[in-house]
C-alpha positions as CSV (number, residue, x, y, z in Angstrom):
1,X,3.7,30.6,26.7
2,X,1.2,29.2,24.5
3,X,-2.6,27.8,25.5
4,X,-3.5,24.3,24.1
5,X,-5.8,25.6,22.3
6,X,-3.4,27.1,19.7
7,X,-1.5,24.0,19.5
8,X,-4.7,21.9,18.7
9,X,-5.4,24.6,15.9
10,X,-1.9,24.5,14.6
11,X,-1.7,20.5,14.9
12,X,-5.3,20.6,13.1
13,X,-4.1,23.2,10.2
14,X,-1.3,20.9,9.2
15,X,-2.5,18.0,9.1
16,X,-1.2,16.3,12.5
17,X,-2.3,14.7,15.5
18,X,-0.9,13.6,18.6
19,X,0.0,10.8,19.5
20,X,-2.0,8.4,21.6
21,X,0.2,7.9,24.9
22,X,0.9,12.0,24.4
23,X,-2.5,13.1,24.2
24,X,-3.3,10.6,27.3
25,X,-0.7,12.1,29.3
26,X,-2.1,15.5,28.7
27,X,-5.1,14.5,29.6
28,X,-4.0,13.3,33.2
29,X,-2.0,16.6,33.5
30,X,-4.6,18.9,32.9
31,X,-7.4,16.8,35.2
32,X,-4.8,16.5,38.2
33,X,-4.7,20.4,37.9
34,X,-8.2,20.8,37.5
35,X,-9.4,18.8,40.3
36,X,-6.6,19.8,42.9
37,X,-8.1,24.1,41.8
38,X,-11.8,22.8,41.5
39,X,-11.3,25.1,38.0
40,X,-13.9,24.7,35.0
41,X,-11.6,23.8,32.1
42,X,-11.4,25.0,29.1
43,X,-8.3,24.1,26.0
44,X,-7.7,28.6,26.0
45,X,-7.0,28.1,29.6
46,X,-4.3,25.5,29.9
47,X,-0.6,26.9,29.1
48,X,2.1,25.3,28.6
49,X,5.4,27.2,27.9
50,X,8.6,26.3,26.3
51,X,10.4,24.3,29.6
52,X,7.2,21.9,29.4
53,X,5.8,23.3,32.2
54,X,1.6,23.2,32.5
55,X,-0.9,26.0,34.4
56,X,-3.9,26.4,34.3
57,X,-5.6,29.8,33.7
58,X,-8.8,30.8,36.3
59,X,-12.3,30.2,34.2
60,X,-14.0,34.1,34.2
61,X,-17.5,32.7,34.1
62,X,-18.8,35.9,33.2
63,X,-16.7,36.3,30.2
64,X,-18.5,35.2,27.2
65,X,-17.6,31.3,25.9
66,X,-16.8,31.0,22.8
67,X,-16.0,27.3,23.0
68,X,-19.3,25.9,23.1
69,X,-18.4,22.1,23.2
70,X,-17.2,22.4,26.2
71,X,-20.9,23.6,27.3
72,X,-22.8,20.1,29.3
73,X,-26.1,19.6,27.6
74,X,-27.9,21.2,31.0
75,X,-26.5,24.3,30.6
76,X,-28.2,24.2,27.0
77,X,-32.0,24.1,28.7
78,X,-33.8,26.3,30.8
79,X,-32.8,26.5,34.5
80,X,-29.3,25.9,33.9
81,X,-26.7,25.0,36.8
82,X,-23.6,27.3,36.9
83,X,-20.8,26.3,34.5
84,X,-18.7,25.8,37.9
85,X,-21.3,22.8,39.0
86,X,-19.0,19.8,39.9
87,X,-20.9,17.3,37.0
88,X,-20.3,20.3,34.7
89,X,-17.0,20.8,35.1
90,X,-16.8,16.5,34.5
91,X,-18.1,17.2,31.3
92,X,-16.0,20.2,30.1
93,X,-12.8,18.0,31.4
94,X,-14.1,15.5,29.4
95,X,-14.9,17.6,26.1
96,X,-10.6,18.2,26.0
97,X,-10.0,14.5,26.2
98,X,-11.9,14.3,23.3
99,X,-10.0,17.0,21.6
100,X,-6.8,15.2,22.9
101,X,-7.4,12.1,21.5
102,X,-9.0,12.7,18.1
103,X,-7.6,16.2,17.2
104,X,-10.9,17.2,16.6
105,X,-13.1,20.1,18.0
106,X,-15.4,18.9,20.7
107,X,-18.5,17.7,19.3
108,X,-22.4,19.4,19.5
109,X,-23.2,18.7,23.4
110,X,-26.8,17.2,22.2
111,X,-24.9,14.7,20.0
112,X,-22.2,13.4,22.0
113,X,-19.1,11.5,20.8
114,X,-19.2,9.3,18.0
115,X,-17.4,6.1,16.3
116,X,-14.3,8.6,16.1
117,X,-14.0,7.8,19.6
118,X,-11.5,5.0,20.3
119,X,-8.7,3.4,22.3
120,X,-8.4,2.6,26.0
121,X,-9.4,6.4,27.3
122,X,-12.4,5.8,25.3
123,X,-15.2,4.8,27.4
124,X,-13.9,7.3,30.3
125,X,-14.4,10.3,27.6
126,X,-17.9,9.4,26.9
127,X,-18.7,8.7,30.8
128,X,-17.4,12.1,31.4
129,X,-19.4,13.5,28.5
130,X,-22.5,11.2,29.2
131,X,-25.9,13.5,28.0
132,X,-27.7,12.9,31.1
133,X,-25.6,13.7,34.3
134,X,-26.7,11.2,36.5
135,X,-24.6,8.9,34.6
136,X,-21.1,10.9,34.6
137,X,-18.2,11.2,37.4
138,X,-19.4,13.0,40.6
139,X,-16.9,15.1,40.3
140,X,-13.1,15.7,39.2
141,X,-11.5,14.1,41.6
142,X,-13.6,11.1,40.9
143,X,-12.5,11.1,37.2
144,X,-9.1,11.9,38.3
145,X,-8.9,8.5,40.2
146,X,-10.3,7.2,36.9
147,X,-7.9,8.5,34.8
148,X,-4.7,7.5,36.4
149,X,-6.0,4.3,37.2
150,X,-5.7,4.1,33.5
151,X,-2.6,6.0,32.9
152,X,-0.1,5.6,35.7
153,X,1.2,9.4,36.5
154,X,4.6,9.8,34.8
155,X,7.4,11.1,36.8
156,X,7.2,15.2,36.3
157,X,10.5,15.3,34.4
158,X,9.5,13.1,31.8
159,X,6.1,15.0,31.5
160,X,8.1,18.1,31.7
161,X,10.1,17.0,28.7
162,X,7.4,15.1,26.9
163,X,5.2,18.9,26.8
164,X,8.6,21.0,25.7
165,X,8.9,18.9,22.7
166,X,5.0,18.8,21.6
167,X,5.5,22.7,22.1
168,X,8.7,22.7,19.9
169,X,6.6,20.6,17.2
170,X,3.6,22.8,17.4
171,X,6.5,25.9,16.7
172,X,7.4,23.9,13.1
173,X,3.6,23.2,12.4
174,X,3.1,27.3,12.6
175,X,6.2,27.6,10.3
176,X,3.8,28.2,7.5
177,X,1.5,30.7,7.1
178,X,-2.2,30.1,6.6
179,X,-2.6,31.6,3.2
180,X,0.1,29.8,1.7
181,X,-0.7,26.3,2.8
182,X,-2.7,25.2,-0.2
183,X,-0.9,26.8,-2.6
184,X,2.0,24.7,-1.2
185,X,0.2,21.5,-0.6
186,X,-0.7,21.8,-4.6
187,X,2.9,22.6,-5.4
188,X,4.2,19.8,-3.7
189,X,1.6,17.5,-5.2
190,X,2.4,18.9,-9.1
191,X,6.3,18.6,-8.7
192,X,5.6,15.0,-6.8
193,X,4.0,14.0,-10.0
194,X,6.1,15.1,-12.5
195,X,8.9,13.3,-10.4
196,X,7.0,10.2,-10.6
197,X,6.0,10.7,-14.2
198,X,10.2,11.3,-15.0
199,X,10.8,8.1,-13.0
200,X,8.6,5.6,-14.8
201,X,10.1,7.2,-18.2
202,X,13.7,6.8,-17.3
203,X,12.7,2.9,-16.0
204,X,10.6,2.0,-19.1
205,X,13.7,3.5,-21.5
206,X,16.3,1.8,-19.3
207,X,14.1,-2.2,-19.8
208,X,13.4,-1.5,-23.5
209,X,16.7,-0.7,-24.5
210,X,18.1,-3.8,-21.9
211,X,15.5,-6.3,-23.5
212,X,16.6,-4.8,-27.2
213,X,20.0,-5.8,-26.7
214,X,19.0,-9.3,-25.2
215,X,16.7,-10.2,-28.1
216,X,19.3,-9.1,-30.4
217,X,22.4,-11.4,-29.1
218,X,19.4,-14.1,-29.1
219,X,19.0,-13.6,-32.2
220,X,21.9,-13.5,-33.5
221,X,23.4,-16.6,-32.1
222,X,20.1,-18.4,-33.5
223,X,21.1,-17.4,-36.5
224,X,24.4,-18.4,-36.8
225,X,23.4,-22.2,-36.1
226,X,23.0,-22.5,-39.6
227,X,20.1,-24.1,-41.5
228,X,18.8,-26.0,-38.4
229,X,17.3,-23.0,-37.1
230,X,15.6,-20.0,-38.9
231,X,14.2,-16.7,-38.0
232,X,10.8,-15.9,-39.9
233,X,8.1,-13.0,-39.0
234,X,4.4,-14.2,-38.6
235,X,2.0,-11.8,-38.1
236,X,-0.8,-12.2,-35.4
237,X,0.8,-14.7,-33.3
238,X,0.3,-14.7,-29.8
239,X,1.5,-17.8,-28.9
240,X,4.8,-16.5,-30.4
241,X,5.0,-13.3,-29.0
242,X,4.4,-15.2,-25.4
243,X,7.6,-17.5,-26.7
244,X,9.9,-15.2,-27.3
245,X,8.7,-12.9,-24.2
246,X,9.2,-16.1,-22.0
247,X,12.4,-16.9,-23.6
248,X,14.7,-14.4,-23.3
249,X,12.9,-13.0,-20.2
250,X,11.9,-9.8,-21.2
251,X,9.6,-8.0,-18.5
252,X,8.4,-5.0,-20.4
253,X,7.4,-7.2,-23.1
254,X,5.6,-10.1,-21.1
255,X,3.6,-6.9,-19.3
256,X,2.0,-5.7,-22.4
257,X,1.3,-9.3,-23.7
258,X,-0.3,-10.2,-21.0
259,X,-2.8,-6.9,-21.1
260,X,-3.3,-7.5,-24.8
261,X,-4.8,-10.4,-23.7
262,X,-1.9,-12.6,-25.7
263,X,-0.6,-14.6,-22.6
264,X,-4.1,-16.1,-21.6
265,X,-4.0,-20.2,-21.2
266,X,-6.9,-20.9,-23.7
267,X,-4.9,-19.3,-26.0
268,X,-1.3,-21.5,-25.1
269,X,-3.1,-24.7,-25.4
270,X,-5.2,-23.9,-28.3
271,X,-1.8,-22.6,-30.4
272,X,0.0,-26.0,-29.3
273,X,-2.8,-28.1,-30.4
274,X,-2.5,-26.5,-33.9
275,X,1.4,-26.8,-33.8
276,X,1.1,-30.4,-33.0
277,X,-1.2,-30.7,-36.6
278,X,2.2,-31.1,-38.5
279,X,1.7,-27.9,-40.5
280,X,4.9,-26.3,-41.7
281,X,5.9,-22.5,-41.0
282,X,5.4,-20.5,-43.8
283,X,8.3,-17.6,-44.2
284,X,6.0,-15.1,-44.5
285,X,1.9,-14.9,-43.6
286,X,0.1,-11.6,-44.0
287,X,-2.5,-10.3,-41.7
288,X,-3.7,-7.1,-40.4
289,X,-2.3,-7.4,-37.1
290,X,1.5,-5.8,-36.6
291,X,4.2,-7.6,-37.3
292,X,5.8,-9.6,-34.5
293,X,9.7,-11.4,-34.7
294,X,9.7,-14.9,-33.4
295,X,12.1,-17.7,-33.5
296,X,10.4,-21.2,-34.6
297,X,12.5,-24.4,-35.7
298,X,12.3,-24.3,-39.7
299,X,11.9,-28.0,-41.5
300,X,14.0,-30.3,-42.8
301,X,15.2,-30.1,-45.7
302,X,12.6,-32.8,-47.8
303,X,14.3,-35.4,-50.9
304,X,14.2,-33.4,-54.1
305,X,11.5,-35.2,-56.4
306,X,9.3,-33.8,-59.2
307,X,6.7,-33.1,-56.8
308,X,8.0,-31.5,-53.9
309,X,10.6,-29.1,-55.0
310,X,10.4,-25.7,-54.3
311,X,11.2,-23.4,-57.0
312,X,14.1,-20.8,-56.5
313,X,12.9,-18.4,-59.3
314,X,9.5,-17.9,-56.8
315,X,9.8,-14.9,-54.8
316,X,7.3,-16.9,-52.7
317,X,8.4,-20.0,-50.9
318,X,5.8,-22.8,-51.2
319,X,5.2,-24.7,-47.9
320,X,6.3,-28.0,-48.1
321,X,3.7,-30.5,-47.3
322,X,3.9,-32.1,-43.6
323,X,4.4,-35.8,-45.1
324,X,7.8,-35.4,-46.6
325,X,9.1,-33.3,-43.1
326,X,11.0,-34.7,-41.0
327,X,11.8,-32.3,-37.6
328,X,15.5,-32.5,-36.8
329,X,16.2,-33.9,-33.3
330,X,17.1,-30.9,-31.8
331,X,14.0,-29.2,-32.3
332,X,11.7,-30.4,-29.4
333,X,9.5,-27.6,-28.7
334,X,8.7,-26.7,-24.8
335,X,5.4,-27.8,-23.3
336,X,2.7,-24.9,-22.9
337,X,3.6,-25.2,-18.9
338,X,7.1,-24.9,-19.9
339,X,6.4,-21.7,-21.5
340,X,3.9,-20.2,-18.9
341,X,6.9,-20.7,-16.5
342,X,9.2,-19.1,-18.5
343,X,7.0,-16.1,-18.9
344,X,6.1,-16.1,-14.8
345,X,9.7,-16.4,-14.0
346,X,10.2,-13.7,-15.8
347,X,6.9,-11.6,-14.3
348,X,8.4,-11.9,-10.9
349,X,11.7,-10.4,-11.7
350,X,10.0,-7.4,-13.1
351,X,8.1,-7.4,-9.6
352,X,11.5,-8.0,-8.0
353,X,12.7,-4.4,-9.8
354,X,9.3,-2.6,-9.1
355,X,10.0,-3.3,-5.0
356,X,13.7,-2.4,-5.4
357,X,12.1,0.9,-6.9
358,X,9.5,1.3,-3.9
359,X,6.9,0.9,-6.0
360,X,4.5,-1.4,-3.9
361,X,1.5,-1.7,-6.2
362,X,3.3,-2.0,-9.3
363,X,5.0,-5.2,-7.7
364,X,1.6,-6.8,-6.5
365,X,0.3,-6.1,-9.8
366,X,3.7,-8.5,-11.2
367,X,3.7,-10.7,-9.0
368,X,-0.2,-11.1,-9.6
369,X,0.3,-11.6,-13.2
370,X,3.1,-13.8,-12.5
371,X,0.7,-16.3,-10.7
372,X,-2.0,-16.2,-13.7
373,X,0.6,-17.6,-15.6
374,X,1.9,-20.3,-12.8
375,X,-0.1,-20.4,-9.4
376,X,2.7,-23.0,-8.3
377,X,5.9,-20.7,-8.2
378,X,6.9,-20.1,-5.0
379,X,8.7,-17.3,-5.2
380,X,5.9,-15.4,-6.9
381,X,3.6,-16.1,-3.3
382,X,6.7,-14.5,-1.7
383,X,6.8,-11.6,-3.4
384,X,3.6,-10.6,-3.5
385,X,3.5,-11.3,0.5
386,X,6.4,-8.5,0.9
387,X,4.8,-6.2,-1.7
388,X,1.2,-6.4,0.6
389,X,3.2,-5.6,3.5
390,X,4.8,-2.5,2.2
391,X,1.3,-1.4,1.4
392,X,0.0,-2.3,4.7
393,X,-2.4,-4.8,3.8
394,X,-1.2,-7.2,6.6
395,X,-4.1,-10.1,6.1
396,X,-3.1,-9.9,2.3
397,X,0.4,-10.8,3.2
398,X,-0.2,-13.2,5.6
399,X,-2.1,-15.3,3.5
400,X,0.5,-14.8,0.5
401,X,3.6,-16.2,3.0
402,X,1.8,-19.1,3.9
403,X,0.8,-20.3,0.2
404,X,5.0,-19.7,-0.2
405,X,5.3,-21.6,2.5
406,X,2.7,-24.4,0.8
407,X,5.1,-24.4,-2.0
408,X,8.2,-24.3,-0.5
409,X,8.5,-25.2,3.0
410,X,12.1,-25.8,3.2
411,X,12.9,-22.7,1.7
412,X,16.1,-20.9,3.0
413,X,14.0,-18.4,4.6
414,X,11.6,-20.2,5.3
415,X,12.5,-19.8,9.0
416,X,11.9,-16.4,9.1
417,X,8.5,-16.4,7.0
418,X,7.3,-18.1,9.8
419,X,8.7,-15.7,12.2
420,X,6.5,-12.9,9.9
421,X,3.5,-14.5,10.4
422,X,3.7,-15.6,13.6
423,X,3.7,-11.7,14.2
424,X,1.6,-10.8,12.0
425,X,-1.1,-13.1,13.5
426,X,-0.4,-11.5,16.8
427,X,-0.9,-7.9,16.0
428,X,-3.9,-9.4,14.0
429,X,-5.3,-10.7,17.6
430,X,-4.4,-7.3,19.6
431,X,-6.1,-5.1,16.9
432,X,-9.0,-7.5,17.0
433,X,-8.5,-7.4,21.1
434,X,-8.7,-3.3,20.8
435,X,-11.7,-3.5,18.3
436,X,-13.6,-5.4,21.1
């Protein structure tokens, strides 16, 4: 046998709580009992033993009570009724639906319940628990007809079976002693960490070295185009960096770019503007910023006259002036929206891998970035809808499936987006319903 007391302790200790319909079926148990025995309740007196079967133990009122929020506010002041008074023993019944349904200890009888307080048993709790006892049940077979007016009784076998598992759990929940619980709890935490800590090392390793092999086949088949194409290093280019990031679709890269502050738009437009000036690439330009490879479209090669040839002997090429440059027709550099794209496109793949990884924020923070870059890709919107609905953030993801759907209405799932929100905006009405 054990009281239900000790399983509200244990539940308590480890962090659990029952469930709503559970603690609700409790409840009706233990009031049914109560009001058939006329018996002052208290959570030490209620067993329940491993078969599921419920008693209730006979109140000793001249035993000393050592669970004082189950004390009416009368019996607090001067000229106090007996503790076996019918409106007292209201009150006590009601101080373990309280405990039932919040899993916590009943409160201070001159406070009363709080905001904790919710759900449908609600407002029969706090009539039971009422400070002035004019306003609670008569008695407890009056809040017995109130409570299963609420809760239909269950059949006695499913009760039966319903209280030998929640004894069962509350078993497991005891499984560890006292002492050692934070001790564990921190151990958990530590080795949780470092797990996490190995995970995002192994991922980061696994995209460099997959993007360093991409940007070196790009580069080598740019290279072996011959003299249409060259690949130069400029240093302190942005614009460039966001390029070749966008280009050959490297997520790592674009990440960091993006919080260097190298992917804003101010800075695309204002780099293409200065392209569009006619000024050759130079081979080489010093700065103090690192060093960053890109791939840009070298000139023409320009009539050889006394005044434009470059000298070989030079170990520094001269830039050869704009006029006599003619850009070979293959050259035709992307647009700035082109390049944004490229560089979103690639954002939401990286948010594709951080929700394959379960890694919910990570992907929002992608797909996020992705949109910065390109508020009109669709697929972005739909990603970041799934990624705020793994983290629970349902009006978040609402909102993001119906911009997708904005975007792309006749989507191939389209169908079921739809289907997503039209549940999300019901369970949006019923929890607005409960709030009420």
């Amino acid at each position: 046998m054990i009281t239900l007391h000790d399983i509200l302790e244990r539940a308590r200790a480890a962090g659990q709580k029952l469930a709503a319909g559970e603690a609700l079926w409790l409840f009706a148990a233990v009031t049914r009992l109560a009001a058939a025995q006329k018996a002052t309740v208290r959570s030490r007196l209620v067993h329940l033993d491993p078969s599921g079967s419920i008693q209730l133990a006979r109140f000793d009122e001249k035993r000393a009570d050592d669970e004082q929020g189950y004390l009416a506010p009368e019996l607090l002041e001067r000229g106090a009724p007996a503790k076996t008074e019918p409106r007292v023993q209201v009150y006590a019944a009601g101080a373990l639906g309280y405990e039932l349904l919040t899993g916590q200890p009943a409160p201070d009888p001159r406070k009363g319940p709080g905001p904790e307080l919710t759900g449908p048993a609600a407002d029969l709790v706090r009539i039971a628990m009422a400070r002035d006892r004019r306003e609670r049940f008569g008695d407890l077979q009056q809040l017995r007809e109130a409570v299963d007016g609420l809760q239909r009784p269950a059949g006695a076998d499913s009760e039966r079976q319903a209280f030998a598992a929640l004894v069962g759990r509350s078993e497991k929940w005891a499984g560890v002693p006292e002492m050692d619980r934070a001790a564990l709890a921190k151990l958990i935490e530590h080795v949780s960490h470092l797990g996490r800590q190995i995970d995002a090392v192994r991922s980061g390793m696994a995209d460099v070295q997959r993007d360093q092999q991409d940007v070196n086949t790009r580069v080598g088949t740019l290279e072996s185009r011959g003299p249409g194409q060259s690949v130069v290093v400029r240093s302190g280019s942005g614009f460039a960096a966001g390029l070749l990031g966008g280009i050959l679709g490297a997520a790592v890269a674009a990440g960091a770019l993006f919080a260097a502050g190298l992917l804003n738009p101010s800075a695309i437009r204002a780099l293409a503007a200065h392209r569009t000036a006619g000024r050759a690439p130079a081979a080489v330009e010093p700065g103090p910023a690192p060093a960053v490879a890109s791939v840009v479209p070298a000139a023409a090669p320009a009539p050889t006259t006394a005044s434009n040839t470059i000298p070989t002997s030079n170990a520094t090429p001269t830039p050869v002036p704009a006029s006599n440059t003619t850009p070979p027709a293959h050259s035709a550099r992307p647009s700035p929206a082109d390049l944004a794209r490229a560089v979103a496109e690639a954002q939401v793949k990286r948010g594709d891998l951080e929700l394959e990884r379960g890694r919910y924020e990570a992907a929002a923070e992608e797909f996020q970035q992705a949109l910065t870059n390109d508020a009109a890709l669709a697929v972005a919107w739909r990603g970041l809808g799934i990624a705020h609905l793994m983290r629970h953030d349902e009006e978040s993801a609402r909102r993001a499936y119906e911009k997708y759907l904005q975007l792309a209405p006749a989507a191939p799932d389209a169908r079921d987006i739809r289907k997503a929100i039209a549940e999300l905006n019901a369970r949006a009405k019923i929890g607005a319903g409960v709030e009420k």
